[in-house]
Backbone of each chain as ProteinMPNN parsed JSONL, in Angstrom:
{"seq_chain_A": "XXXXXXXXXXXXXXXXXXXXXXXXXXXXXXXXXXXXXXXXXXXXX", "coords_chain_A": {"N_chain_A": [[12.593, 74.894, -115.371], [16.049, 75.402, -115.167], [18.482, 72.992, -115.324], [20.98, 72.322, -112.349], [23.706, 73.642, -111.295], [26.745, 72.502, -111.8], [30.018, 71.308, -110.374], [32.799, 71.184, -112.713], [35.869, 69.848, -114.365], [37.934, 72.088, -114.908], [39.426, 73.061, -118.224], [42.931, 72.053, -118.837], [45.363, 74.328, -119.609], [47.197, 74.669, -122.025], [50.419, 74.699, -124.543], [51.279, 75.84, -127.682], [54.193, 74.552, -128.679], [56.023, 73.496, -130.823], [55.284, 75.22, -132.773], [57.415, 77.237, -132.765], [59.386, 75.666, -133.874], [58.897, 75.996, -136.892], [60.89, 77.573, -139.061], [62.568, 79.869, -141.1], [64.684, 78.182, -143.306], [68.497, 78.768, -143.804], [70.253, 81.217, -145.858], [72.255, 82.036, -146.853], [73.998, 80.691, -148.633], [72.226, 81.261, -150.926], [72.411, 83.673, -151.493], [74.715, 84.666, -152.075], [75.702, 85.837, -149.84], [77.601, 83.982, -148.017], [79.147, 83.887, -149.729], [80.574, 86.296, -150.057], [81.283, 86.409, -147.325], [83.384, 84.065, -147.309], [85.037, 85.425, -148.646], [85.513, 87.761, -147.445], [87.184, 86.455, -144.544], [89.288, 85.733, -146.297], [90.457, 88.098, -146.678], [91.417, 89.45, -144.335], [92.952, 87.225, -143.623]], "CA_chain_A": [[13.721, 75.07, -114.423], [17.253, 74.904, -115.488], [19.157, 71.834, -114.483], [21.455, 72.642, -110.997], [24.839, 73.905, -111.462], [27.44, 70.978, -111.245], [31.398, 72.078, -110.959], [33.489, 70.676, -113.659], [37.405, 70.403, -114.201], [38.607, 73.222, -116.191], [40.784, 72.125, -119.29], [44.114, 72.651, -118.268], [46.222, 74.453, -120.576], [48.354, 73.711, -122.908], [50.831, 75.728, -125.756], [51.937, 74.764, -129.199], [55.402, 74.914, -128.8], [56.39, 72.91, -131.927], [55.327, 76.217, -134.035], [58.972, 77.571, -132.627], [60.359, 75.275, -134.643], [58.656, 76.521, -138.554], [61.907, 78.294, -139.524], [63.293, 79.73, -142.767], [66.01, 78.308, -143.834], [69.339, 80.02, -143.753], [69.841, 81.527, -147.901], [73.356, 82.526, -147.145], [74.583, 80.065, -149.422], [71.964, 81.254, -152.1], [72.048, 85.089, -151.805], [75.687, 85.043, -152.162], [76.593, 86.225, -148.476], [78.464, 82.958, -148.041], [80.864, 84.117, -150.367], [81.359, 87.332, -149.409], [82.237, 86.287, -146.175], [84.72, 83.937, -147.256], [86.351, 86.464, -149.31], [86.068, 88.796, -145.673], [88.018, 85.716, -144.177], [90.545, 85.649, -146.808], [91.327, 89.068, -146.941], [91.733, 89.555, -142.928], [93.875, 86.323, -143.128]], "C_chain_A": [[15.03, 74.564, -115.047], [17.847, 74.166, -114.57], [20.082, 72.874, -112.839], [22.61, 72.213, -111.166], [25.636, 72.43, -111.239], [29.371, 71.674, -111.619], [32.019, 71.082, -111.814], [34.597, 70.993, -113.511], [37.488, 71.261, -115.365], [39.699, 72.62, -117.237], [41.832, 72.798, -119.234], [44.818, 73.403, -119.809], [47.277, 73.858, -121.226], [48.818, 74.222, -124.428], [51.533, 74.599, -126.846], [53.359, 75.313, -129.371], [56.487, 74.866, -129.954], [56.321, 74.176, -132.498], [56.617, 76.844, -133.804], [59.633, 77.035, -133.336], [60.01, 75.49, -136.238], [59.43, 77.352, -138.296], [62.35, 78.724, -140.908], [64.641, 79.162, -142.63], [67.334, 79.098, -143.955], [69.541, 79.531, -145.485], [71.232, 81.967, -147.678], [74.004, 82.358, -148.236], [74.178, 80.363, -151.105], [71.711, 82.877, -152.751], [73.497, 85.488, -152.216], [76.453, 85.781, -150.764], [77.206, 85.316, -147.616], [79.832, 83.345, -148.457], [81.364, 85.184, -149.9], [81.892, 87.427, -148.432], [83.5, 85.489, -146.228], [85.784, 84.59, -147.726], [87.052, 87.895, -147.946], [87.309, 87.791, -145.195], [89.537, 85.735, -144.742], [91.065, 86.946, -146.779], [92.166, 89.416, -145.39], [92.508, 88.5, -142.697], [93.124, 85.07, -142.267]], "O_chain_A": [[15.106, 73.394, -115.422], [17.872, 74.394, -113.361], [19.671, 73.972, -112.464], [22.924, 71.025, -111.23], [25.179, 71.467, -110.624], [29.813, 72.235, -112.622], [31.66, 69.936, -111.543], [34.903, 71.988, -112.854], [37.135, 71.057, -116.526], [40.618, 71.845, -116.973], [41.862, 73.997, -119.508], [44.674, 72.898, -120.923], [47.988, 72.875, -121.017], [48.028, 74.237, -125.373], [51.977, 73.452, -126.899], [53.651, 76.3, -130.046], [57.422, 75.643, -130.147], [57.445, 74.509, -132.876], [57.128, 77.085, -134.898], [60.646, 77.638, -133.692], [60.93, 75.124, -136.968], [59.12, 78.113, -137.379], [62.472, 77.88, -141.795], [65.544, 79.631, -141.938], [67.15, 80.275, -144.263], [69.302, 78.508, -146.128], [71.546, 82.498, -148.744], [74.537, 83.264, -148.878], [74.849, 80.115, -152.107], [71.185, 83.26, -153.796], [73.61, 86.612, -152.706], [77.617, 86.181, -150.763], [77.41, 85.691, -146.462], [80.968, 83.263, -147.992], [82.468, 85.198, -149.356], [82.821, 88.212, -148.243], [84.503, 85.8, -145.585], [86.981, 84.499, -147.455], [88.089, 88.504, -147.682], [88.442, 88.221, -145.416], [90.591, 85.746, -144.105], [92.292, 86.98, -146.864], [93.382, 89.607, -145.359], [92.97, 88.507, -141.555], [93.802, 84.178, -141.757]]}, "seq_chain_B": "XXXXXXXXXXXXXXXXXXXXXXXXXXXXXXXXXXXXXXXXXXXXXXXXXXXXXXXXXXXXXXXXXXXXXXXXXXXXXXXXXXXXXXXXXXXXXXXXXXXXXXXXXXXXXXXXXXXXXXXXXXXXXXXXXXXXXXXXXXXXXXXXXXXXXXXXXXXXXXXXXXXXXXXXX", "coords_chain_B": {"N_chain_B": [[73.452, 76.467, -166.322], [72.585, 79.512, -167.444], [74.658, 83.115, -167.525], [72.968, 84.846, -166.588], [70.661, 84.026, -165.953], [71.381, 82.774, -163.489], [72.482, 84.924, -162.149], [69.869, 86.443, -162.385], [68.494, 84.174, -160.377], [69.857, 84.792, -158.017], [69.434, 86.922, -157.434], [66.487, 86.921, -156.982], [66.583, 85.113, -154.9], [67.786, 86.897, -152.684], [65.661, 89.31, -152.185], [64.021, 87.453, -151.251], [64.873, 86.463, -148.867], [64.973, 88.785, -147.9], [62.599, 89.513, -147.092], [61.839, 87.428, -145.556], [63.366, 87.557, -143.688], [62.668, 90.131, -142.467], [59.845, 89.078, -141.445], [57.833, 89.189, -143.448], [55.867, 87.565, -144.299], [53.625, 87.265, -146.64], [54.622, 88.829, -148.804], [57.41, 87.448, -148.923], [55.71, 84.823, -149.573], [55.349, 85.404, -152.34], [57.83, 86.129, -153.083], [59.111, 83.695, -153.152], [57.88, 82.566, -155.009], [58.893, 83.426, -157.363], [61.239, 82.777, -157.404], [60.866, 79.989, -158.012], [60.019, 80.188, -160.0], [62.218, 80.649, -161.791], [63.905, 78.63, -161.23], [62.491, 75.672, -160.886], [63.644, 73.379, -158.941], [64.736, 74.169, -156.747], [65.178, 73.568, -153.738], [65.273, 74.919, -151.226], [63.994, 77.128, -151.632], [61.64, 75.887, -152.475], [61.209, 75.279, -149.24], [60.813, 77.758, -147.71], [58.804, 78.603, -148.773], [56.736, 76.484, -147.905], [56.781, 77.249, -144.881], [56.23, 79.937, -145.039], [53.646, 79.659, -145.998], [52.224, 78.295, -143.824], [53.153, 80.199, -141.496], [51.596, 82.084, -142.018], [49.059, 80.828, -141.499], [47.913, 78.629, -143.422], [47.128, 76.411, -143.905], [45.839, 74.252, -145.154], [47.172, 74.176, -147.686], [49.62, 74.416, -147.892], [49.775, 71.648, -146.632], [48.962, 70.166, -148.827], [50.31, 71.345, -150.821], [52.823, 69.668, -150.237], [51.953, 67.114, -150.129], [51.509, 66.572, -152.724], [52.437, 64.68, -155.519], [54.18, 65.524, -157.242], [55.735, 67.28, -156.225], [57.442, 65.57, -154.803], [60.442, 65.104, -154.698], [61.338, 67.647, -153.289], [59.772, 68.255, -151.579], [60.809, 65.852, -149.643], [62.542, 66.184, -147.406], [61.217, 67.688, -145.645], [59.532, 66.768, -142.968], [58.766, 67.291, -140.344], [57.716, 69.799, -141.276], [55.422, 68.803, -143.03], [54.453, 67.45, -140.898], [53.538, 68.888, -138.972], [51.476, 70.322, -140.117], [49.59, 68.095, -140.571], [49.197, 68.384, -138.099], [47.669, 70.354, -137.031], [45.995, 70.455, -138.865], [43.976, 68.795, -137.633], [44.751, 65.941, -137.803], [45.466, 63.74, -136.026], [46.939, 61.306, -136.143], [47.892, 60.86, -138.634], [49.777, 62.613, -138.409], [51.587, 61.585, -136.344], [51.962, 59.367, -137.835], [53.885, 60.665, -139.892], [55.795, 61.74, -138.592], [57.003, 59.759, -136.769], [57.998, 58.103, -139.072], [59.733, 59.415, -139.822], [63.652, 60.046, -141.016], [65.144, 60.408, -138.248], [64.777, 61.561, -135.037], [64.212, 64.876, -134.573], [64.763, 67.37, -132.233], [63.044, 69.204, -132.864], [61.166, 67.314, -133.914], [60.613, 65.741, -132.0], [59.307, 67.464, -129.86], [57.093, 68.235, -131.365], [55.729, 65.439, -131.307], [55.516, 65.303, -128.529], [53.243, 66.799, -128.392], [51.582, 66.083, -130.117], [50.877, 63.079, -128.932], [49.777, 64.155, -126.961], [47.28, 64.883, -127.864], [46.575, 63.139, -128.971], [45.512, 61.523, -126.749], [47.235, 59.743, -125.489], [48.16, 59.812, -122.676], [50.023, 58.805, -120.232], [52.417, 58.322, -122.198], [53.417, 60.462, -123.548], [53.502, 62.135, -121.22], [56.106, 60.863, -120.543], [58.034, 61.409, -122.67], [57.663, 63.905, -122.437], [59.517, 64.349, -119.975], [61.972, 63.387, -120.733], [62.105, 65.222, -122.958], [62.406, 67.799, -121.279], [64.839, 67.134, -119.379], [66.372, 67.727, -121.459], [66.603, 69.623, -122.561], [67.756, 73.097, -122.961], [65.695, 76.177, -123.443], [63.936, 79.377, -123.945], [61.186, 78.542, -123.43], [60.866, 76.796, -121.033], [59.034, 77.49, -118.982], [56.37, 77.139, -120.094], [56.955, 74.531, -121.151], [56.594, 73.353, -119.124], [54.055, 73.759, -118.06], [52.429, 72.479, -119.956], [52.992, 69.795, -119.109], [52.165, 69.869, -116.883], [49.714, 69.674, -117.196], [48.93, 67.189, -118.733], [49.754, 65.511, -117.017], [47.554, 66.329, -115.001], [45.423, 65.183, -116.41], [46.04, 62.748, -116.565], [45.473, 62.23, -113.801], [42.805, 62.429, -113.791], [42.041, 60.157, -115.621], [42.442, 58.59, -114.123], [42.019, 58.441, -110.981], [43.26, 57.356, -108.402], [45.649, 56.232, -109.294], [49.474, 56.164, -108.883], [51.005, 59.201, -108.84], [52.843, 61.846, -110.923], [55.16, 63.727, -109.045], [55.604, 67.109, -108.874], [58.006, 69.6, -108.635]], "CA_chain_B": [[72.287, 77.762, -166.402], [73.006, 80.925, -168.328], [74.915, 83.681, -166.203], [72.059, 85.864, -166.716], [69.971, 83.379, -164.932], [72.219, 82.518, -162.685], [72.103, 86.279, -161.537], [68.185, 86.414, -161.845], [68.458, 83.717, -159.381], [70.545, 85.253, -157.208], [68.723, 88.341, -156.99], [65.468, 86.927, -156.468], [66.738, 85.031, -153.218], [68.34, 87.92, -151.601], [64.507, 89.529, -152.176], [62.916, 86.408, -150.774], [65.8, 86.443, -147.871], [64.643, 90.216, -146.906], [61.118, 89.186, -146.445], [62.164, 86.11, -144.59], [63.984, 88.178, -141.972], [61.622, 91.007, -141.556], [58.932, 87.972, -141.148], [56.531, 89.62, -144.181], [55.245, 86.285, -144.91], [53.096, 87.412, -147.797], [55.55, 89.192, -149.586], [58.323, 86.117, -149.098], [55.437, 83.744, -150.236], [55.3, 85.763, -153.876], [58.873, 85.672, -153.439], [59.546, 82.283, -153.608], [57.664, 81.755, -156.479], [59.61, 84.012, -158.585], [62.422, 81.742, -156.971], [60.761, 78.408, -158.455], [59.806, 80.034, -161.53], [63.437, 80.54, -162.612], [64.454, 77.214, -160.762], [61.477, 74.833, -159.994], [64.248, 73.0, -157.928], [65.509, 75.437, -155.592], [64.78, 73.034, -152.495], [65.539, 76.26, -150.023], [63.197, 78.123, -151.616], [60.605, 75.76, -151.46], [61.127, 75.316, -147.992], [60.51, 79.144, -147.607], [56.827, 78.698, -149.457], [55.767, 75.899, -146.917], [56.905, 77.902, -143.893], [55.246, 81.025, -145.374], [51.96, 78.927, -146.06], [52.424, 77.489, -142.555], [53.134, 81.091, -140.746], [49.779, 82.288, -142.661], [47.851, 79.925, -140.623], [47.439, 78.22, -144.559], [47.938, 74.533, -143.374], [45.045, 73.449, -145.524], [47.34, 74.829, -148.685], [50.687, 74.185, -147.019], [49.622, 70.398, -146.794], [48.396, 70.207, -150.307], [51.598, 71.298, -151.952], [53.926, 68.677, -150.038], [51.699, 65.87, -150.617], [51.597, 66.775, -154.168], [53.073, 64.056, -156.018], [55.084, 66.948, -158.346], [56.939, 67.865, -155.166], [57.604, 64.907, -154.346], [61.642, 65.043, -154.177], [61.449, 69.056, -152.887], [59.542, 67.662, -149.706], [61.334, 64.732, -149.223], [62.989, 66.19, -146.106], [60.132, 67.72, -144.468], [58.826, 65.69, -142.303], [58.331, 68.591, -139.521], [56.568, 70.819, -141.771], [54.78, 68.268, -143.15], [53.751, 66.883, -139.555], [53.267, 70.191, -138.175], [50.227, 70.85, -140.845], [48.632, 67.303, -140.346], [48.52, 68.65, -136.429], [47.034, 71.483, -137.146], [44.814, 70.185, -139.408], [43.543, 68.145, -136.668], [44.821, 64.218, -138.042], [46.759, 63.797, -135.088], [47.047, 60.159, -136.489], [48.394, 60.838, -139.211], [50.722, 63.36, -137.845], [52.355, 60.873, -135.711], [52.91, 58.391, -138.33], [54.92, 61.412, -140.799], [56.98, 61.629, -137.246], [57.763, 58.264, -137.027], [58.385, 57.872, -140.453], [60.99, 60.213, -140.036], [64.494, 59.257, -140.187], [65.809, 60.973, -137.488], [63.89, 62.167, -134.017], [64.944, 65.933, -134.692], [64.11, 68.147, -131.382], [61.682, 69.722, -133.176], [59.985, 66.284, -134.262], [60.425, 65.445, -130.775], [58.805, 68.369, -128.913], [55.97, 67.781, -132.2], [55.434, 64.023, -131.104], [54.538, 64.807, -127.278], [51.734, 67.522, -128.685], [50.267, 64.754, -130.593], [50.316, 62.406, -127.78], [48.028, 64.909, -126.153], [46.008, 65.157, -128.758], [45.954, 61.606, -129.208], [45.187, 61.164, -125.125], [47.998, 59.112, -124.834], [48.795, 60.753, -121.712], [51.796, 58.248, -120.512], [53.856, 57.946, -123.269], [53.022, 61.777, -123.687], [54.315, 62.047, -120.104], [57.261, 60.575, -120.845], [58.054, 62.177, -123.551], [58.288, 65.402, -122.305], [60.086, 64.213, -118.74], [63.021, 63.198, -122.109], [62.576, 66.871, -123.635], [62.594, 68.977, -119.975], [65.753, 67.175, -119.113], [67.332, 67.53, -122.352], [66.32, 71.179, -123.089], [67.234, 74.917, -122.408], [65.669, 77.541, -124.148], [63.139, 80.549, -123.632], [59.945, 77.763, -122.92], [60.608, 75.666, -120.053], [57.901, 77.348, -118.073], [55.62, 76.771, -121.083], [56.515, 73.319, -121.023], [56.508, 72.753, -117.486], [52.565, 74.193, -118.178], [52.155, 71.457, -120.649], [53.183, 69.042, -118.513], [51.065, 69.464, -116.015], [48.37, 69.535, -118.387], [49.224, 66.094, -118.766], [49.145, 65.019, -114.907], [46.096, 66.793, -115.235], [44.524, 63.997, -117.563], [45.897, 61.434, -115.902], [44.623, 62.071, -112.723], [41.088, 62.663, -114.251], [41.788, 59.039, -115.902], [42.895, 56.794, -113.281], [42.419, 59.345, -109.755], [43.959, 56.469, -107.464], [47.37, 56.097, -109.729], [50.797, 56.617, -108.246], [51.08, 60.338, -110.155], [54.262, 61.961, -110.371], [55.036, 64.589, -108.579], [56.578, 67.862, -109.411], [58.985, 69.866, -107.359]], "C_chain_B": [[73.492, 79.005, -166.664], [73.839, 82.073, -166.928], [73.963, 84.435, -166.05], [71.078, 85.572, -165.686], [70.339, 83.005, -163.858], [71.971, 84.029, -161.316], [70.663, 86.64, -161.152], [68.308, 85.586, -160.541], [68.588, 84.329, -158.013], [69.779, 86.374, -156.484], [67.562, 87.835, -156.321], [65.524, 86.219, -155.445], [67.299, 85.746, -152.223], [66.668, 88.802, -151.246], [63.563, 88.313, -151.316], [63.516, 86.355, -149.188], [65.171, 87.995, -147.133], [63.846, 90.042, -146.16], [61.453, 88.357, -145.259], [62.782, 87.125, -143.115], [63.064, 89.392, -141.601], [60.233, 90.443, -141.251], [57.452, 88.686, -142.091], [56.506, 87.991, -145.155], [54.467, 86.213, -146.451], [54.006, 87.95, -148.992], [56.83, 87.972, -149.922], [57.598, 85.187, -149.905], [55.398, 83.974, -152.026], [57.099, 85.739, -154.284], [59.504, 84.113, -153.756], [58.794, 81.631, -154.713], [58.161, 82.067, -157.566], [60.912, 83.588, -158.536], [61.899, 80.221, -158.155], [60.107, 78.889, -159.556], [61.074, 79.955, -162.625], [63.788, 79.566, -162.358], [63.123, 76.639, -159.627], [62.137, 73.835, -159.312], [64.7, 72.951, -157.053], [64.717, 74.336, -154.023], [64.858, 74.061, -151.367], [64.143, 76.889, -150.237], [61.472, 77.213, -151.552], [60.307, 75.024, -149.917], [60.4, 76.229, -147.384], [59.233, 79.056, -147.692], [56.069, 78.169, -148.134], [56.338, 76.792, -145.578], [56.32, 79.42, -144.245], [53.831, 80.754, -145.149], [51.254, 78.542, -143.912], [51.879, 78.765, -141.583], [51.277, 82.285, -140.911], [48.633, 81.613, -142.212], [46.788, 79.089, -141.874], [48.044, 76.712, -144.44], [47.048, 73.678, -144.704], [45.943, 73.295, -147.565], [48.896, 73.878, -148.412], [50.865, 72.249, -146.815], [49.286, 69.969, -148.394], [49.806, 70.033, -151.184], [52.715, 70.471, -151.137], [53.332, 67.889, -150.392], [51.592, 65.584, -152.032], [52.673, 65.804, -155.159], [54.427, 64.931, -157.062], [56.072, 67.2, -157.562], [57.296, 66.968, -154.097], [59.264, 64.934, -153.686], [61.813, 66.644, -153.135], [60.703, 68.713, -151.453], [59.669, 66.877, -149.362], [62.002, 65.042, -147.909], [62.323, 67.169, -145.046], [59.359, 67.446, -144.012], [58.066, 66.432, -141.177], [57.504, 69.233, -140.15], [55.593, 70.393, -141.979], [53.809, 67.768, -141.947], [52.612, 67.832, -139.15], [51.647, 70.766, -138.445], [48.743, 69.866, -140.142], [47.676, 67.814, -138.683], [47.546, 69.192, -136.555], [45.553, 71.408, -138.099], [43.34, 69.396, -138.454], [43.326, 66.43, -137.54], [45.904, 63.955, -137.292], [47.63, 62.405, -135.477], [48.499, 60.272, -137.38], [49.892, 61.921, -139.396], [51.796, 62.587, -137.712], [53.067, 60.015, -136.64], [54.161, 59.311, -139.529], [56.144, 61.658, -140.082], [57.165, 60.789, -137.755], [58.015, 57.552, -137.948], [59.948, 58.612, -140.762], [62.699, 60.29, -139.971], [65.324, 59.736, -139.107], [64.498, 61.691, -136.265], [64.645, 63.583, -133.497], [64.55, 66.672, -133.11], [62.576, 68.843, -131.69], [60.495, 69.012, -133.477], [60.005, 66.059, -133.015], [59.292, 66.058, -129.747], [56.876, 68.562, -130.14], [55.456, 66.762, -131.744], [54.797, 64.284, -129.399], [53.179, 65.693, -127.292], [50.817, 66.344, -129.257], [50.096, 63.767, -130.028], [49.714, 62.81, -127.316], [47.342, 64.661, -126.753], [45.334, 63.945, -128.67], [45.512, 60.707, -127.724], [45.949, 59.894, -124.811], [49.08, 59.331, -124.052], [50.335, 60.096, -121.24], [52.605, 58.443, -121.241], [53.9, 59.56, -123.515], [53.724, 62.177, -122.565], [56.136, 61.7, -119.816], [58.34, 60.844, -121.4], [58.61, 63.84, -123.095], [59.08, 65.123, -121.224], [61.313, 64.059, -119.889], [63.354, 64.561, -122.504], [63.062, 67.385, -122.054], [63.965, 68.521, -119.641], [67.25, 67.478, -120.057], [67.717, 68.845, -123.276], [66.499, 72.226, -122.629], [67.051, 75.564, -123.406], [64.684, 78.057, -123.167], [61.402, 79.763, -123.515], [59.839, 76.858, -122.061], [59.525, 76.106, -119.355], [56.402, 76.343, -118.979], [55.386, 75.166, -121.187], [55.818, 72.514, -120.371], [54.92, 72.426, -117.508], [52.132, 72.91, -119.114], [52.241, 69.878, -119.818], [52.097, 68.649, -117.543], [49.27, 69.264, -116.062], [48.184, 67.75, -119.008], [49.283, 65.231, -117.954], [48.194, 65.353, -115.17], [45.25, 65.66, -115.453], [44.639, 62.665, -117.155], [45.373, 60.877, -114.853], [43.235, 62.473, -113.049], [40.679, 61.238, -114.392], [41.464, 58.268, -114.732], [43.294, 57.868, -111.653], [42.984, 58.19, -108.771], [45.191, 55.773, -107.988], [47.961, 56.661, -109.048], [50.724, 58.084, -109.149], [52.448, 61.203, -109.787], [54.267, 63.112, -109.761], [55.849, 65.644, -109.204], [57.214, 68.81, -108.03], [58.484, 71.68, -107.172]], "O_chain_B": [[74.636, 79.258, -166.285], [73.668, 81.901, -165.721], [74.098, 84.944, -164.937], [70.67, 86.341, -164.815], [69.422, 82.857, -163.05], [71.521, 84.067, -160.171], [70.274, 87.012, -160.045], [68.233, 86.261, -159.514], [67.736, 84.383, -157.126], [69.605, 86.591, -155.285], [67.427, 88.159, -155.141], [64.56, 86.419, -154.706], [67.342, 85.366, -151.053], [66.432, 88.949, -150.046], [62.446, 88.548, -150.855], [62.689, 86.214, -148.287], [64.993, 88.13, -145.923], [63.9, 90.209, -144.941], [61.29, 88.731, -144.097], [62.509, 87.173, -141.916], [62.761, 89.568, -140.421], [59.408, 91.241, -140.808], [56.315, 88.721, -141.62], [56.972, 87.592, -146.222], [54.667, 85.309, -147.262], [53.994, 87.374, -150.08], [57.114, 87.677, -151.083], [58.196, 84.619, -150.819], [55.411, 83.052, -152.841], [57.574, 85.443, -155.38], [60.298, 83.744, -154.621], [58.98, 80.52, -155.21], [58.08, 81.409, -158.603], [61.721, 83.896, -159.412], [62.67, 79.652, -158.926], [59.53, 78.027, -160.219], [61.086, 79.481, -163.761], [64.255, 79.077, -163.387], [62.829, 76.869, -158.454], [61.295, 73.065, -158.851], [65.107, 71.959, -156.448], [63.666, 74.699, -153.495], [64.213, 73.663, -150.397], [63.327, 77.129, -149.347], [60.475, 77.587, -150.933], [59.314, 74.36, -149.622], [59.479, 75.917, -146.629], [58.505, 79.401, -146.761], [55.242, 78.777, -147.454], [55.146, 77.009, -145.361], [55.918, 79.981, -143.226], [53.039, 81.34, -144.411], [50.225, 78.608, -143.24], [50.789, 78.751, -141.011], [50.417, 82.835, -140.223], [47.463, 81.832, -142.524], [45.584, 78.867, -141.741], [49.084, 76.163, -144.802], [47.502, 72.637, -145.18], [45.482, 72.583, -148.457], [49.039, 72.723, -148.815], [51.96, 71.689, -146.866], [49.919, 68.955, -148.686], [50.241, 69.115, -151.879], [53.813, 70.776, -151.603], [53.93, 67.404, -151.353], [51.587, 64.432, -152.466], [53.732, 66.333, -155.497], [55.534, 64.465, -157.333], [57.215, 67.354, -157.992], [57.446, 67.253, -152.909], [59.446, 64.821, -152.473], [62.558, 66.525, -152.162], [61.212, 68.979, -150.364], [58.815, 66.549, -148.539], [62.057, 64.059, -147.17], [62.744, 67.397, -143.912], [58.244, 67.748, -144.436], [56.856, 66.244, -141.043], [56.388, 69.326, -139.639], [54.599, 70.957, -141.521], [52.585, 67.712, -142.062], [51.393, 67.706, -139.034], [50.87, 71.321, -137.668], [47.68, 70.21, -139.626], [46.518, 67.746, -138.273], [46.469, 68.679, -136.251], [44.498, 72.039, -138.042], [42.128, 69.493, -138.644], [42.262, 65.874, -137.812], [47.065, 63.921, -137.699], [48.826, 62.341, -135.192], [49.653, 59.967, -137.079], [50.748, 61.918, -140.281], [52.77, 62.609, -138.464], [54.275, 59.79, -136.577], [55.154, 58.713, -139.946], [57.257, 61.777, -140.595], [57.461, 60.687, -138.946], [58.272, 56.36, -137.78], [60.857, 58.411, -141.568], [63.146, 60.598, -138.866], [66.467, 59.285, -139.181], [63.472, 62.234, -136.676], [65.379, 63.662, -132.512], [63.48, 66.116, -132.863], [61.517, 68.948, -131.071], [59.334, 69.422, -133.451], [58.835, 66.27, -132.696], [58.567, 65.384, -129.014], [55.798, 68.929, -129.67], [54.255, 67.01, -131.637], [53.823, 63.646, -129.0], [52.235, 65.499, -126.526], [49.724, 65.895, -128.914], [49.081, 63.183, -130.405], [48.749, 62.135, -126.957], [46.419, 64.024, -126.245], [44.161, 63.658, -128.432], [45.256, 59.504, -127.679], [45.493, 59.058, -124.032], [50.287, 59.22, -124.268], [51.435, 60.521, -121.596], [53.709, 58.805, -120.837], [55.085, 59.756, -123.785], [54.798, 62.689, -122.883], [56.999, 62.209, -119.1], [59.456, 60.649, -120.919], [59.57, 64.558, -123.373], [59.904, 66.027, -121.356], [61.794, 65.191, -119.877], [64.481, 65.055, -122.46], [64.26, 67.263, -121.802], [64.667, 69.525, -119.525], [68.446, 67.492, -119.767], [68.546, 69.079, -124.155], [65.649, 72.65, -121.847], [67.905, 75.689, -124.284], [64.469, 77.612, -122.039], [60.449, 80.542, -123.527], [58.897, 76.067, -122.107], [58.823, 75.175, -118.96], [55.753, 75.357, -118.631], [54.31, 74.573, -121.27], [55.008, 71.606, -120.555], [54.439, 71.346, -117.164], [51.165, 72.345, -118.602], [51.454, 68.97, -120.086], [51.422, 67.629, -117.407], [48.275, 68.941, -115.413], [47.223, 67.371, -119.677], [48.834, 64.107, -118.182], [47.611, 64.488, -115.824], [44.419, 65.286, -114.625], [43.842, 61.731, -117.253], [44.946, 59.734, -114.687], [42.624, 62.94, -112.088], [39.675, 60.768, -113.857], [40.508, 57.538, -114.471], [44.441, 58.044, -111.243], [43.21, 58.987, -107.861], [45.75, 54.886, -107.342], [47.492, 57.623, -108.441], [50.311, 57.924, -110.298], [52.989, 61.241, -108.682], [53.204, 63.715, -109.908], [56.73, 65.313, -109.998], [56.945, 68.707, -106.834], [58.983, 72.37, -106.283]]}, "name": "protein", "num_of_chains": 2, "seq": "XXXXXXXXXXXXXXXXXXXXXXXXXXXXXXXXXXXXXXXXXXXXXXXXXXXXXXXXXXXXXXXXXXXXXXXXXXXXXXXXXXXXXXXXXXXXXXXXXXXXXXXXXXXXXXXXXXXXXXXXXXXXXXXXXXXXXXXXXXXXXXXXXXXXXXXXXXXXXXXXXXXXXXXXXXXXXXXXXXXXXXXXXXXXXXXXXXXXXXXXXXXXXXXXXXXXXX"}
């Protein structure tokens, strides 16, 4: 005979929010679209 | 450095930058090594690697190459990424102390630190913790949190069912 049901608490949920924060890096500075924008800036004044 | 290299450089982070924004993780992670083969200093780029390794669900890899004495100065300021792995690895311990090692309690180490109070069933201070983030936060996860939260009442009233428990609105 199998034992006789018994209710249990359910494990509440719960999200990994932290992974939102693994980001790349911004590369502006290393792709060269840094500069080109300041040269946009300078030309528009 | 040569202009030649200079330009190699250049090129191969606008290539590593594509990937990165159309989120092809595998392709970025071969990119950034053709980043740190012309410049094994490029601190950006290996940033890129461990958040590639990371997004790959490659924590066991991803942890490996920060603790790596070699890359020692190149992961000197990730403390998040670094954390993020131990979580995931399941050393919630040792998670916590790469947090609190950290010099600064960034949002993102922050909202890291009350997951590993769960983990670590130190539901109060875990409690606390996020009542600090929810008032201090808008973006696109407050329900999410909220859900975390009460995942956290949850545990406490399992612990100690005749505590004051807080209420929510």
């Amino acid at each position: 005979m199998p034992p006789s049901m018994d209710a249990i608490p359910c494990k509440p949920l719960f999200f990994d929010l932290a992974c939102n924060f693994v980001e790349f890096p911004n590369l502006d500075d290393k792709t060269g679209a840094a500069d080109s924008k300041k040269q946009g800036a300078g030309l528009t004044g | 450095m040569s202009a030649n290299k200079e330009n190699n450089l250049v090129q191969a982070y606008i290539e590593l930058n594509k990937y990165c924004q159309s989120g092809d993780y595998d392709r970025a992670l071969k990119a950034t090594g053709k980043v740190l083969q012309i410049a094994p200093n490029e601190q950006k780029a290996f940033h890129c690697k461990i958040v590639c390794l990371i997004q790959l669900h490659n924590f066991k890899e991803a942890l490996a190459v920060l603790s790596n004495p070699r890359n020692a100065a190149l992961a000197s300021e990730l403390h998040f990424e670094k954390a993020y792995t131990q979580y995931r690895l399941n050393c919630p311990k040792e998670a916590l102390q790469t947090v609190d090692n950290a010099p600064e309690l960034t949002p993102a180490l922050k909202e890291l630190r009350a997951q590993i109070l769960y983990r670590l069933e130190q539901y109060q201070d875990c409690y606390n913790l996020y009542r600090d983030i929810v008032k201090n936060t808008t973006d696109d996860y407050e329900d999410e949190r909220k859900t975390n939260m009460s995942a956290v009442v949850a545990n406490l009233a399992a612990l100690n069912p005749s505590s004051d428990l807080p209420q929510f609105d």
